[in-house]
C-alpha positions as CSV (number, residue, x, y, z in Angstrom):
1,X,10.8,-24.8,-28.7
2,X,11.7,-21.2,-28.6
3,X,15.2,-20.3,-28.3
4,X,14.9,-18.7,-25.0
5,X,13.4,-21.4,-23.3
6,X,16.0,-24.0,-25.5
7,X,18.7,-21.8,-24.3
8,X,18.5,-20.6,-20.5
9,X,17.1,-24.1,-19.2
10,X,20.0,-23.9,-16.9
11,X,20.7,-20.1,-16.7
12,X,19.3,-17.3,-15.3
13,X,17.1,-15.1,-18.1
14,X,18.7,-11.9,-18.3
15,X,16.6,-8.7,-17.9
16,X,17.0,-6.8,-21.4
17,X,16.4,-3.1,-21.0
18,X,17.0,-0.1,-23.5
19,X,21.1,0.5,-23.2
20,X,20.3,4.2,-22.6
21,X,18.5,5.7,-19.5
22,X,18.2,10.0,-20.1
23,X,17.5,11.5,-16.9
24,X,15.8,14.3,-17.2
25,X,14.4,16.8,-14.5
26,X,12.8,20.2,-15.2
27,X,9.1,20.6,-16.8
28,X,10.7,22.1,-20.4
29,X,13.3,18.8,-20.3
30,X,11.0,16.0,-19.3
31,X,8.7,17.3,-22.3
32,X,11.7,17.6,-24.5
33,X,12.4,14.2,-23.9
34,X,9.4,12.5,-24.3
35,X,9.0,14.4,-27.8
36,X,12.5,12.8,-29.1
37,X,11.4,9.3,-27.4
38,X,8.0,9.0,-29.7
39,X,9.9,10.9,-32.3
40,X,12.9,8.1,-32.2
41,X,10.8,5.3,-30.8
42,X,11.8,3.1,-27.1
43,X,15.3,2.9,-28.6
44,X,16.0,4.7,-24.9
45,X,14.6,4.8,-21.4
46,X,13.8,8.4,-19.9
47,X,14.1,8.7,-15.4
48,X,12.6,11.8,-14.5
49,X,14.0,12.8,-11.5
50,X,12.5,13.9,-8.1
51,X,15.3,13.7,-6.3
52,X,17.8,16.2,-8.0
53,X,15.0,17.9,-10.3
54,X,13.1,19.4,-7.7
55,X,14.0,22.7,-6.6
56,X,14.0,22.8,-2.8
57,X,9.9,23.8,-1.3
58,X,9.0,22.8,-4.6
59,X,9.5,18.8,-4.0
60,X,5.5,18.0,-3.9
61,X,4.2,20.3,-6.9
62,X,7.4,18.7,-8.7
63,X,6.3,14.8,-8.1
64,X,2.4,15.9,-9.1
65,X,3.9,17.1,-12.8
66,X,5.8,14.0,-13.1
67,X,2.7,11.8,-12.5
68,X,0.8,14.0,-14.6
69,X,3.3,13.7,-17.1
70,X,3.5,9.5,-16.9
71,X,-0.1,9.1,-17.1
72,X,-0.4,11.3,-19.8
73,X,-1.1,10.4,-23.6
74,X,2.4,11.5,-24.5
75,X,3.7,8.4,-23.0
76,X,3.3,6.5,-25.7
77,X,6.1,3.9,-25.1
78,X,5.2,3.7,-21.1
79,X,9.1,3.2,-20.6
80,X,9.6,6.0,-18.1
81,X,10.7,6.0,-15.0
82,X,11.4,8.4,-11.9
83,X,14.0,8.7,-9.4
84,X,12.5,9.3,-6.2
85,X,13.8,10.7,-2.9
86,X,15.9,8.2,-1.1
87,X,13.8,6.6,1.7
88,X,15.3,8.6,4.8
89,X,14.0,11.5,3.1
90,X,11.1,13.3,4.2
91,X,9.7,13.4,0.7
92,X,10.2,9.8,0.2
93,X,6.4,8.8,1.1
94,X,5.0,11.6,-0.5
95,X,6.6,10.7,-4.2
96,X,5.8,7.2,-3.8
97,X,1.8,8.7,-2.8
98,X,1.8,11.3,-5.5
99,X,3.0,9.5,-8.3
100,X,1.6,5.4,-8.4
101,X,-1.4,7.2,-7.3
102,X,-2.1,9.0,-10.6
103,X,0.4,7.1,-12.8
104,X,0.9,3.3,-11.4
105,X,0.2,1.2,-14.3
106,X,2.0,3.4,-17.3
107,X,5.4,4.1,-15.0
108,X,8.2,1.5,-16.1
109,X,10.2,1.8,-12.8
110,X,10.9,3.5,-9.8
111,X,15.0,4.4,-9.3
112,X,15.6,4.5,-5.3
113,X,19.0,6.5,-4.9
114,X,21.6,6.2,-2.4
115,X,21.0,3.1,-0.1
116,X,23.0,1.6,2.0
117,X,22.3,-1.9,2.2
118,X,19.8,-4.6,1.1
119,X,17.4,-4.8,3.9
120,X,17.2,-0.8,3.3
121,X,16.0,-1.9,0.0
122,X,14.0,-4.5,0.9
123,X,12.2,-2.2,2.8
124,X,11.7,0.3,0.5
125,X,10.0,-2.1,-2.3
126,X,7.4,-3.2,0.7
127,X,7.0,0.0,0.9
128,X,6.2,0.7,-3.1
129,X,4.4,-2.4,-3.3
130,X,1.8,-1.8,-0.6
131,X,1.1,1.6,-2.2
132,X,1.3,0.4,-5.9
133,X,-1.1,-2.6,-4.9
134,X,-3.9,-0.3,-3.6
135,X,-3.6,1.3,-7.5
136,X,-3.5,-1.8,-9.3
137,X,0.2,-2.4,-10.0
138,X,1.7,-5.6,-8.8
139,X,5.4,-6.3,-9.2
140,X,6.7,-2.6,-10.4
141,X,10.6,-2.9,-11.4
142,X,12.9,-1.4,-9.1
143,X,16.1,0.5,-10.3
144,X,18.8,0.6,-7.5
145,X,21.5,3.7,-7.3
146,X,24.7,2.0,-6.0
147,X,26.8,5.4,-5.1
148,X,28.0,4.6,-1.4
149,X,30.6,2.4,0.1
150,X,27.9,-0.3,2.0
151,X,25.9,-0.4,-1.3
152,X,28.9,-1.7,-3.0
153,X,29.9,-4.0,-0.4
154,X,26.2,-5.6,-0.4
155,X,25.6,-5.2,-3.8
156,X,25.3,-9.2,-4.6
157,X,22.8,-8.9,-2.0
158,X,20.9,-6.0,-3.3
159,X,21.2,-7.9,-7.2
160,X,19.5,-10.5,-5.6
161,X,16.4,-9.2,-4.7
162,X,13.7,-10.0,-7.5
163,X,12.1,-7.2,-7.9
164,X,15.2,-5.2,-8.5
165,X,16.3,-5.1,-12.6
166,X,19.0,-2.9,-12.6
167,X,21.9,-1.4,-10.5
168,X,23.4,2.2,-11.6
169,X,26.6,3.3,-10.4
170,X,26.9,7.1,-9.2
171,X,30.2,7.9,-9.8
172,X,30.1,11.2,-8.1
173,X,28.7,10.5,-5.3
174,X,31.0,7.4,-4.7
175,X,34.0,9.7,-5.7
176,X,33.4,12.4,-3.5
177,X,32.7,9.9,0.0
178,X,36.4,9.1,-0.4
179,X,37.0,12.3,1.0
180,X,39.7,13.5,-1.3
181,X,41.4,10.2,-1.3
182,X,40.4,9.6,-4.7
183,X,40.9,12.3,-7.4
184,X,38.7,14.6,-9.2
185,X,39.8,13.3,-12.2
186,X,38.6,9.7,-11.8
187,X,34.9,11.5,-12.1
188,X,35.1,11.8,-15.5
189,X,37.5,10.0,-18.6
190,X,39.9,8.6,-18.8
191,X,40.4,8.8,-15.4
192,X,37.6,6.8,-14.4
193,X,39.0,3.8,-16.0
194,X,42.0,3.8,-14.6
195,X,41.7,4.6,-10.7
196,X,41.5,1.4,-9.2
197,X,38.9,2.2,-6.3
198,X,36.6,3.3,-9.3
199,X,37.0,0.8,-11.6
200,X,36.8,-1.8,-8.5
201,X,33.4,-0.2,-7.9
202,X,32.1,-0.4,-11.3
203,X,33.3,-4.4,-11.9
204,X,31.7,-5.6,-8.4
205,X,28.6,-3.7,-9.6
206,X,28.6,-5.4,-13.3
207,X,29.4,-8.5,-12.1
208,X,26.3,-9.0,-9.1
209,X,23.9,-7.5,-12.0
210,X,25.2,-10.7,-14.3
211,X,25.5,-13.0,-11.6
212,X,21.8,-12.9,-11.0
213,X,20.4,-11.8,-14.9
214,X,20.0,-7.8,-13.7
215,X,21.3,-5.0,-15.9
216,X,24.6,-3.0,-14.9
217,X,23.9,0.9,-15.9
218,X,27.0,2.9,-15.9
219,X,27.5,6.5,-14.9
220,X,27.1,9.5,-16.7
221,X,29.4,11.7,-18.8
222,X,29.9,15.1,-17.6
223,X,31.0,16.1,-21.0
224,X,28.1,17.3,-23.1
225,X,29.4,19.1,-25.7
226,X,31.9,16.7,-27.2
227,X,29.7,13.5,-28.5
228,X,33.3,11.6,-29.0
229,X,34.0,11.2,-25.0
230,X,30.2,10.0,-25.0
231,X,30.7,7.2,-27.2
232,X,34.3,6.4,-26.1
233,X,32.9,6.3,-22.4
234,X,30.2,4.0,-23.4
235,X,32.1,2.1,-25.4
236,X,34.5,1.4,-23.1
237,X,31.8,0.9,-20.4
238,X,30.8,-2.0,-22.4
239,X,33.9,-3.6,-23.7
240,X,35.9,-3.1,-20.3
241,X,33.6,-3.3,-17.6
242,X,30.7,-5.2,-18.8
243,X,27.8,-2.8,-19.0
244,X,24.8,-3.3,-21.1
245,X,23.2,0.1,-19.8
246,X,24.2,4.2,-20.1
247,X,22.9,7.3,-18.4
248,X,22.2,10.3,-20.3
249,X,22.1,13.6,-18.9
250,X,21.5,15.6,-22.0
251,X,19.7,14.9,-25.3
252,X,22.9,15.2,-27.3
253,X,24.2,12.1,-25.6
254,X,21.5,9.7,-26.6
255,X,21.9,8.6,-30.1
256,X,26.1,8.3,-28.9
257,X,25.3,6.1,-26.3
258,X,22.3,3.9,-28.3
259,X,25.0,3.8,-31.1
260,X,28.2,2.6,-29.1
261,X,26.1,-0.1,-27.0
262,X,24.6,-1.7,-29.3
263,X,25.7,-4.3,-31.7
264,X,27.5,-4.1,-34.9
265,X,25.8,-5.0,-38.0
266,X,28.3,-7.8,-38.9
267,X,27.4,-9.2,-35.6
268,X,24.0,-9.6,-36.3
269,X,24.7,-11.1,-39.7
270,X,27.2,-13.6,-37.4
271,X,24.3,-13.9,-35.3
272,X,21.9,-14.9,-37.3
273,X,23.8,-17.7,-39.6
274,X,24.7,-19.2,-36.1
275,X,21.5,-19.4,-34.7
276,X,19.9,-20.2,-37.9
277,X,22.6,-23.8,-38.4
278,X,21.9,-24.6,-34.5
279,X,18.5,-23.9,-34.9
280,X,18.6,-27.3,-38.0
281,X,20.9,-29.1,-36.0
282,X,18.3,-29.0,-32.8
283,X,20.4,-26.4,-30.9
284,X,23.4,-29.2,-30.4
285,X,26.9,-28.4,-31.4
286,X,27.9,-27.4,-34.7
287,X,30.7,-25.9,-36.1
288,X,30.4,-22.6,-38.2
289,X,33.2,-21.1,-40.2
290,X,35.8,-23.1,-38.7
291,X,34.9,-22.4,-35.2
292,X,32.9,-25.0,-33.0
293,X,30.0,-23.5,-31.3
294,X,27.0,-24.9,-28.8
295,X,24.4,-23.6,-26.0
296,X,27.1,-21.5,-24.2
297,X,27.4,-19.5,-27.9
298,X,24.0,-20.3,-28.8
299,X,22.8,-17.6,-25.3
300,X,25.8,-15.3,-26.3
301,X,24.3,-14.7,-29.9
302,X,20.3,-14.8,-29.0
303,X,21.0,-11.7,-26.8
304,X,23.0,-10.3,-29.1
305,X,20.3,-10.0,-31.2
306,X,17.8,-9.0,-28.9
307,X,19.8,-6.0,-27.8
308,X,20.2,-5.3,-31.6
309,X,15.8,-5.4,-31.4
310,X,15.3,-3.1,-28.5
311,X,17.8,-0.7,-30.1
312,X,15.3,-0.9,-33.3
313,X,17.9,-1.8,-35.8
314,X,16.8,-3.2,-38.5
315,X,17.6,-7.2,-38.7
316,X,17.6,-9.4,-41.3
317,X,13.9,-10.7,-42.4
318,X,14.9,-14.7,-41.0
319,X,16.3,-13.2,-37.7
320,X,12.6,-12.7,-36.2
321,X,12.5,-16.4,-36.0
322,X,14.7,-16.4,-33.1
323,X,13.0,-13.7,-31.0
């Protein structure tokens, strides 16, 4: 049998997804980035974004270029996604209309930004499924923006709604409702990792995405100009607080973030000559350089490698027989 069936009889599958999302938002960005996607392959998502992208009268003309731009031939990879108005917006309706209308079965996901609870979401992926359906799409992935102080408090709730695949914390926004009581500082590094409030927010988040096989996306890096805090934040993201995902908010951040979150090549090597002596052994217990090992390190090391695949690193030639 194959390892992923072998392997998560008892678990939940997890949800594997690109560890970087770039958002982009104007017509000479969302261009940009689709170029350096097909020029780097799916090693990252791209969100173009209707909620903070639009420039204020120009909300509908904005959501018609991002469907044009999804349904167009320069989405090669079809893993872009847009960030919609949130659903007590007016423009909500009219960006779900616009864009499954002209680009439902090429868009990867649809981001729905600050709710407040789950029956809110619920709600809203009725909503996108009744439109997607009468365009052909069943089942579109919903990303969830978790940047308010119900969302957090319902966000096992809101990680256990199917359709949803991943959570992504807004920093700022969940900064700046604390009214002062938090500091500036904890918006960016290393502040953020420190302020308890924040770094409550951002383990609650990662922990209902792995409780329920969804992927935790962590907040963006103001800094753009030094690539270092990028990788540091991302690293740390990972190591500390259990995220397997990374917003970009300028090219330059990309390959930092791609490079940080994914794994190692001496990993992969481990990887692989674990797998391979469980893989003779049946998938029971073995031990492997001293150290005993079963189906609990067995799922550890299978995603591991997968990760390693949708990050297009190039793995050892008996690696594909695991994924």
């Amino acid at each position: 049998m194959h390892p992923s069936k072998v392997l998560f009889q008892d678990q939940i599958s997890p949800v594997f997804l690109p560890v970087c999302d770039h958002y982009a938002g104007s017509e000479k960005l969302m261009r940009k980035s689709m170029a350096l996607q097909n020029e780097l392959a799916a090693i990252f998502d791209i969100t173009f974004d209707c909620e903070d992208g639009a420039a204020t009268g120009n909300e509908v003309a904005h959501a018609k270029l991002v469907a044009q731009l999804i349904a167009s031939d320069e989405n090669t990879h079809q893993r872009i996604g847009a960030r919609i108005h949130d659903i007590d917006s007016a423009f909500f309706d009219s960006d779900l209309d616009i864009i499954l209308s002209t680009a439902a079965n090429k868009i990867a996901y649809l981001v729905i930004p600050k709710v407040d609870n789950a029956k809110q979401v619920s709600t809203a992926i009725k909503h996108i499924n009744q439109i997607a359906k009468v365009h052909g799409r069943t089942n579109l992935p919903v990303h969830v923006l978790i940047e308010t102080h119900n969302a957090v408090a319902e966000v096992n709730q809101i990680a256990a709604l199917p359709q949803v695949e991943c959570l992504s914390f807004g920093i700022m926004d969940f900064v700046s409702s604390h009214y002062g009581a938090i500091p500036s500082n904890a918006m960016r590094s290393p502040g953020q990792f420190s302020h308890p409030l924040v770094m409550r927010a951002k383990l609650e988040i990662a922990a209902a995405c792995h409780r329920y096989g969804k992927t935790p996306s962590h907040n963006v890096t103001t800094e753009i100009k030094d690539t270092s805090i990028v990788s540091g934040d991302a690293t740390r993201a990972t190591l500390e607080c259990g995220y397997t995902r990374m917003w970009s908010i300028h090219p330059d951040q990309i390959k930092p973030i791609v490079k940080a979150m994914s794994p190692r090549s001496s990993e992969i090597n481990e990887a692989v000559g674990i797998l391979s002596a469980a893989q003779q052994e049946q998938w029971g217990p073995i031990q492997f350089n001293g150290r005993l090992h079963d189906r609990a390190s067995y799922r550890y090391y299978w995603t591991l490698l997968k990760k390693a695949q949708l990050s297009q690193i190039t793995l050892p030639e008996n690696a594909q027989n695991f994924l």
